[in-house]
C-alpha positions in Angstrom: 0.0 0.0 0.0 1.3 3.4 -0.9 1.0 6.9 1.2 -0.7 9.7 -0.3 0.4 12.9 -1.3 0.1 15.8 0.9 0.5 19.5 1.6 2.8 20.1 4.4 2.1 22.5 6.9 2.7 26.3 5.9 5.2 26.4 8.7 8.3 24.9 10.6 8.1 24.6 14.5 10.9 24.4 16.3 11.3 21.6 18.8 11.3 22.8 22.3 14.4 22.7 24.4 14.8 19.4 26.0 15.4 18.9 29.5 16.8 15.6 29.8 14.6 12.6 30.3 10.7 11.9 29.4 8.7 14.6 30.2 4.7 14.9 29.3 2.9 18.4 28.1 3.7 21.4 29.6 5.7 21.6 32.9 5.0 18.1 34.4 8.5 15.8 34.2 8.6 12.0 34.0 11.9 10.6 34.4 12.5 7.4 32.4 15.9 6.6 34.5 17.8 3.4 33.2 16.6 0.2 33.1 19.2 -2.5 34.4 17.7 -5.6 32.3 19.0 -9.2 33.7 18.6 -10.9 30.5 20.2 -11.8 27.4 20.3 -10.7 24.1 21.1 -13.1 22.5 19.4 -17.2 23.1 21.9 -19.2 21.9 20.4 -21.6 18.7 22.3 -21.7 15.6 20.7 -23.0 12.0 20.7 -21.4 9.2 -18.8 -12.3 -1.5 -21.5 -10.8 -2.7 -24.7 -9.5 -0.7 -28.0 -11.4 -1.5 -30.6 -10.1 -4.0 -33.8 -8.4 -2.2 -36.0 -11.8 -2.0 -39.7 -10.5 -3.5 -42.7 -12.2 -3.0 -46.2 -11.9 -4.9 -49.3 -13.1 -3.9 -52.2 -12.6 -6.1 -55.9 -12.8 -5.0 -59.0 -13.2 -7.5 -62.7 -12.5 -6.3 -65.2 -14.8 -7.5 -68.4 -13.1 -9.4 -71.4 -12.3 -7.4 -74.2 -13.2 -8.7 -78.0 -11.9 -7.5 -82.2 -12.1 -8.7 -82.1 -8.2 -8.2 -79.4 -7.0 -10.5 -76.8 -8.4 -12.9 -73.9 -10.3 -12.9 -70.6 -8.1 -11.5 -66.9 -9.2 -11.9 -64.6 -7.4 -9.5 -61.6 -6.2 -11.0 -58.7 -8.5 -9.8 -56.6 -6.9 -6.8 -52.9 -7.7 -6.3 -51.6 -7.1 -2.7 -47.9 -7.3 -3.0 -45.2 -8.2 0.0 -41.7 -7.4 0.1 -39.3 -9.1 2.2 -35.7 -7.7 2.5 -32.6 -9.5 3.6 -29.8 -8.1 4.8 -26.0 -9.9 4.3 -23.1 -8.3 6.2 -20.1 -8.8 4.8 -17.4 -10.4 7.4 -14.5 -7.9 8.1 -11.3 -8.2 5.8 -8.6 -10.4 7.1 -6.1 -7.7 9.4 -2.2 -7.7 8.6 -0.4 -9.7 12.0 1.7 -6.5 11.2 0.0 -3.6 11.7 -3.7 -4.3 11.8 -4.8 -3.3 8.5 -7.6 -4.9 6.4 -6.4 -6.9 3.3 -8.2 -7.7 0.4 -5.7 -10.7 -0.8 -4.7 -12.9 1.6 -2.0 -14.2 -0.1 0.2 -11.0 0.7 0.1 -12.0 4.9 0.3 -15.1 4.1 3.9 -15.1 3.2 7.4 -13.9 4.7 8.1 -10.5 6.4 10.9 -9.0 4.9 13.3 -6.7 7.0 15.4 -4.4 4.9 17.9 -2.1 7.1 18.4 1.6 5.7 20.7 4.3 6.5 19.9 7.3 8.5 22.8 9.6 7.4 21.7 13.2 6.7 23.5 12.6 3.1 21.2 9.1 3.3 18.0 11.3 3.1 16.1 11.3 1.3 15.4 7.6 1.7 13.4 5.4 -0.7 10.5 2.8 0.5 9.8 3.8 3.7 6.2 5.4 2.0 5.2 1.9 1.3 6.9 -0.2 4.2 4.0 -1.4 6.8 6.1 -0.7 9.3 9.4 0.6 10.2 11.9 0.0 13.7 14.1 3.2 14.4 17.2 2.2 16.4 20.5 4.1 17.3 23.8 3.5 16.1 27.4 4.9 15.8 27.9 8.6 16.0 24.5 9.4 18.0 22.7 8.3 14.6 20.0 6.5 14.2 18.6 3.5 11.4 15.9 1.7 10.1 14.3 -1.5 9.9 11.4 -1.0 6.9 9.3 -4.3 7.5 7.1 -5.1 4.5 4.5 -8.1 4.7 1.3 -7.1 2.6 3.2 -4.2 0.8 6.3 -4.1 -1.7 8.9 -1.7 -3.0 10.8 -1.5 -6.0 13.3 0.4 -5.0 14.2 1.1 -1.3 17.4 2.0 0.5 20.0 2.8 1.0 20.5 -0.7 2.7 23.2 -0.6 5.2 24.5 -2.7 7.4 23.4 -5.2 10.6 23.8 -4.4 14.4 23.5 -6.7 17.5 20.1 -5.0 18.3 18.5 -6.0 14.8 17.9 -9.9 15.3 16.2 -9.1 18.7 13.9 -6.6 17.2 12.7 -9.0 13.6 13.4 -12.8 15.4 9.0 -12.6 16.3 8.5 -12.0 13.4 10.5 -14.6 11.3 11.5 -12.0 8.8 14.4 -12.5 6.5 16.8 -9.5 6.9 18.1 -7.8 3.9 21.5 -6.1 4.8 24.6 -4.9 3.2 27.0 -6.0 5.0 28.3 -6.1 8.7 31.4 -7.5 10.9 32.3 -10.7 11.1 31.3 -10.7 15.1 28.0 -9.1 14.7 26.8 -11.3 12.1 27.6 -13.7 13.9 25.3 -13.1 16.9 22.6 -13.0 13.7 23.3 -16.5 12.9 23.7 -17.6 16.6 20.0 -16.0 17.0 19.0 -18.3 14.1 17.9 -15.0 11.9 17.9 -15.6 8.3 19.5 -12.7 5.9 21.0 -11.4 2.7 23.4 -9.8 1.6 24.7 -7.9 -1.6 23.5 -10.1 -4.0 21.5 -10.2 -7.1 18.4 -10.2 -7.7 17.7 -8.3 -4.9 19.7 -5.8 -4.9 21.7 -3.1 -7.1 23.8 -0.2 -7.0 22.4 3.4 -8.0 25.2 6.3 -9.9 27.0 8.0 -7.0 25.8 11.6 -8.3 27.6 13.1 -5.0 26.9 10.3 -2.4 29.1 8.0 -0.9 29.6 4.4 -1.8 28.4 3.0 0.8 24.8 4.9 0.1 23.9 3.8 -3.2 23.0 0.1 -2.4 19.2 -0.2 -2.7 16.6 -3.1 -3.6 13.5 -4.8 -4.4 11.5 -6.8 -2.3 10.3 -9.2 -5.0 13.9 -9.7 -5.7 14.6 -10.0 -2.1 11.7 -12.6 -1.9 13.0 -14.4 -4.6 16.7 -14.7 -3.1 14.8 -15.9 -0.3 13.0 -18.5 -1.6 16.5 -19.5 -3.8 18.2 -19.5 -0.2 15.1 -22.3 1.4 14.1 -19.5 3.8 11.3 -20.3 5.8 8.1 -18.4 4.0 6.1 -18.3 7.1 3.8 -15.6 8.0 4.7 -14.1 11.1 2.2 -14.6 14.0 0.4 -11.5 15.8 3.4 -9.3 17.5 1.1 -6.9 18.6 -3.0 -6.3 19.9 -4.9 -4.5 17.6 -7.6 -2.9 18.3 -9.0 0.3 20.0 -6.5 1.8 22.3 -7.1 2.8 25.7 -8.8 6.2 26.5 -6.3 9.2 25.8 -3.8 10.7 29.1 -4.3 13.8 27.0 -2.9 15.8 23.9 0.1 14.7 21.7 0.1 16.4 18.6 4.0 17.5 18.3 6.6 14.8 19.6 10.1 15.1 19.9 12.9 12.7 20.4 16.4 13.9 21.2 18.3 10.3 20.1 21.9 12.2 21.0 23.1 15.4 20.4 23.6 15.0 16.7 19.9 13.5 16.3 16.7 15.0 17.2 13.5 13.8 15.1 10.1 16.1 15.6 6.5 14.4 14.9 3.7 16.5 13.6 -0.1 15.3 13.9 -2.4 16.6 11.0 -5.4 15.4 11.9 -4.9 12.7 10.1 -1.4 11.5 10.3 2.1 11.9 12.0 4.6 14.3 9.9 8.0 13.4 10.7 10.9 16.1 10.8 14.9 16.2 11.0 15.2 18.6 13.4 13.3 21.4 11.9 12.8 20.3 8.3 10.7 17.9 6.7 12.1 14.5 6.6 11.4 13.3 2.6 11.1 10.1 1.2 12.0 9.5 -3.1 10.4 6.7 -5.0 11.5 5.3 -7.9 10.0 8.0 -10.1 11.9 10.6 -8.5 9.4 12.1 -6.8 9.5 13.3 -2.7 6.9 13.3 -0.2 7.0 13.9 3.8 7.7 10.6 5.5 4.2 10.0 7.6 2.9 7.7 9.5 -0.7 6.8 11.6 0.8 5.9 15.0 4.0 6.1 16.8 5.3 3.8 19.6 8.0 4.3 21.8 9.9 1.7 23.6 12.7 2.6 25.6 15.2 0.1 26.5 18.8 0.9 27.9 22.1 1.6 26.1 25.2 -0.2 26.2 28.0 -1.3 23.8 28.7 -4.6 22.8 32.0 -5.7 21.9 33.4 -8.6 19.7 33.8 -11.2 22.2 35.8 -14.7 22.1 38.8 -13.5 20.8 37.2 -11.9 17.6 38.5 -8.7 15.9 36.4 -6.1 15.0 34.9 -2.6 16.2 32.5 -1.9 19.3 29.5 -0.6 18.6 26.3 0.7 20.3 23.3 -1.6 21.0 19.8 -1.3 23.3 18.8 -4.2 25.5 15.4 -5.7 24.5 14.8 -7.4 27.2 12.9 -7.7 30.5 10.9 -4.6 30.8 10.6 -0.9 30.0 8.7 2.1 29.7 6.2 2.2 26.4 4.2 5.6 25.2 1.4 4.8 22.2 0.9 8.1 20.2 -2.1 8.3 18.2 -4.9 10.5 16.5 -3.2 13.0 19.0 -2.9 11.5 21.8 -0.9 9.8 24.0 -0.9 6.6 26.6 2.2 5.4 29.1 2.5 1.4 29.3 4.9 -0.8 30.0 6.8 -3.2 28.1 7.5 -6.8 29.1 10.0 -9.4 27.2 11.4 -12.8 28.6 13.4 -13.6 25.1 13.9 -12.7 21.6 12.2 -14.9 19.9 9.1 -13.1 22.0 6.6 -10.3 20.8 6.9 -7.4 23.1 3.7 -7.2 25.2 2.5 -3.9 26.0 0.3 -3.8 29.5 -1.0 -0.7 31.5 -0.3 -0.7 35.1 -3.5 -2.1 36.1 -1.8 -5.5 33.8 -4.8 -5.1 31.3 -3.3 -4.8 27.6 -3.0 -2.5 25.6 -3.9 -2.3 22.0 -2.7 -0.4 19.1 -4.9 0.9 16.2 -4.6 -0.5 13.1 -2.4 1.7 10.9 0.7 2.3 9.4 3.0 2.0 12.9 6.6 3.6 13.7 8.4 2.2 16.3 11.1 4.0 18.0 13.3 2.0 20.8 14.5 5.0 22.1 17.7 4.7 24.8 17.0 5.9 28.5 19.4 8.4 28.3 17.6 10.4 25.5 14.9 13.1 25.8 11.4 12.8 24.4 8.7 15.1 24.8 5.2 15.9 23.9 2.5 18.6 23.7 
């Protein structure tokens, strides 16, 4: 499914000034503080119809002639009393996407893989192609206090998204429940090794799904992009398993509003600060202050939008290649145990927890009475957002 165009607002706001931690509209402050998780990240398994017709029914009726002595023979004109019965079919609801909620029409699109496709984040990255058609998209840190995505297609496709970049320890822990195969370019010997250790299918630079674009000013390592048929096809080439994923998250109507969201802002590091618009209909998302673009294949650029945000924070720390391996250190967020969880939607906002024994796991979002929490169907952002960053709302 593809976003639709639209206008962007006539003006740029710019983000209030942080003040470190979560805080909610106006004055009020939550601190998220750090979350000490006693868990692992990674488990240790290695191997590669159509509505009825109105029914009508006519009954005719005939009277006899009346004959008398006193006058003459009289036929009545027939009379036909008609009776209309009307039955009414509803139609069952479409089948809903395990991945973000949304009605389907064919079937066979959730009933195949999820593919996982990371993509760059560099400034000179933007603007990015496929997220406007991904169903839903993980937003992680990395090196340099930049961030990354994880574009997630099940019902939808692109044919041309990037630019693909490399894997990270956090990546298997975040697409493991979903059984997606993760398209990357690239990665250290040590990390991809935790990938296979986790049991996480992926590919690489290979063809047919993927190619390289003309530099025209970018770096080499941002001109790798793809297809997702191709990437299906590798797939399938490679034995993957083709399983649709199972349910990761509730879908459904959310929980009564805390109040008004309609402008969020997430201070990832000091080089990184991404602002959230709502338009009534959608969320607009910024790079600081300007308009954060997607390109498709056409050449043409929209605002990257989505219908609901989520929020999971989890805490920061740097893994290391371990066991004697060479290779760089690099930042990674602990998705386990349990941590703070904020739902954004049609303007509003809810606090829950999340909850996570292992990685091959959904996260399970709860309030703090333990009843669940569900997430409206839509097109759904996912930030998992390190304690020690800033976000804010009003």
């Amino acid at each position: 499914m593809g976003m639709s165009r639209r206008t962007r607002p006539g003006t740029e706001q710019v983000p209030r000034t942080p003040v470190p931690g979560i805080h909610s509209p106006a004055v009020k402050i939550r601190s998220v503080g750090a979350l000490v998780v006693a868990a692992s990240l990674i488990a240790a398994a290695c191997s590669g119809s159509e509505a009825a017709e109105p029914s009508t029914t006519t009954a005719l009726t005939t009277l006899a002639p009346v004959t008398t002595t006193a006058a003459p023979t009289t036929t009545a004109a027939p009379t036909t009393t008609t009776t209309t019965s009307t039955t009414t079919t509803t139609l069952p609801p479409l089948p809903q996407s395990p991945l973000n909620g949304v009605g389907v029409e064919d079937v066979s699109t959730i009933e195949r893989r999820v593919l996982a496709v990371k993509i760059d984040n560099h400034p000179d990255a933007r603007p990015q192609s496929g997220l406007q058609e991904a169903d839903a998209v993980y937003e992680l840190l990395v090196e340099a206090g930049l961030t990354r995505f994880i574009a997630l297609f099940l019902q939808s496709d692109s044919e041309y998204v990037g630019p693909i970049r490399s894997v990270r320890p956090t990546d298997p822990t975040l697409v493991k429940p979903l059984d997606a195969t993760l398209q990357i370019s690239g990665g250290q010997a040590w990390i991809k090794s935790i990938v296979r250790a986790a049991d996480v299918p992926y590919i690489g630079e290979t063809d047919p799904n993927t190619f390289r674009i003309p530099r025209n000013g970018r770096a080499y390592e941002r001109t790798l992009f793809g297809t997702t048929e191709g990437m299906r096809a590798r797939a399938d080439r490679l034995a993957f398993s083709d399983d649709p994923p199972e349910r990761w998250f509730d879908f459904g109507d959310p929980p009564e509003s805390a109040g008004p969201a309609t402008a969020v802002t997430l201070r990832w590091s000091n080089a990184t600060t991404v602002r959230w618009e709502y338009d009534g209909e959608q969320y607009l998302r910024f790079a600081g202050t300007q308009p954060h673009d997607w390109r498709d294949v056409d050449g043409e650029n929209d605002q990257v939008a989505f219908d609901t945000l989520l929020v999971l924070t989890a805490r920061r720390y740097t893994a290391r290649p371990g066991g004697g391996r060479s290779g760089s250190s690099v930042p990674a967020l602990d998705t386990l145990g349990t941590g703070q969880a904020i739902l954004f939607s049609e303007g509003g906002f809810v606090e829950a927890t999340w909850q996570r024994g292992s990685i091959g796991e959904p996260f399970e979002l709860v309030m703090n009475d333990g009843s669940p929490v569900s997430i409206p169907p839509g097109r759904l952002w996912i930030s998992v957002f390190p304690t020690v960053g800033t976000l804010s709302w009003e």
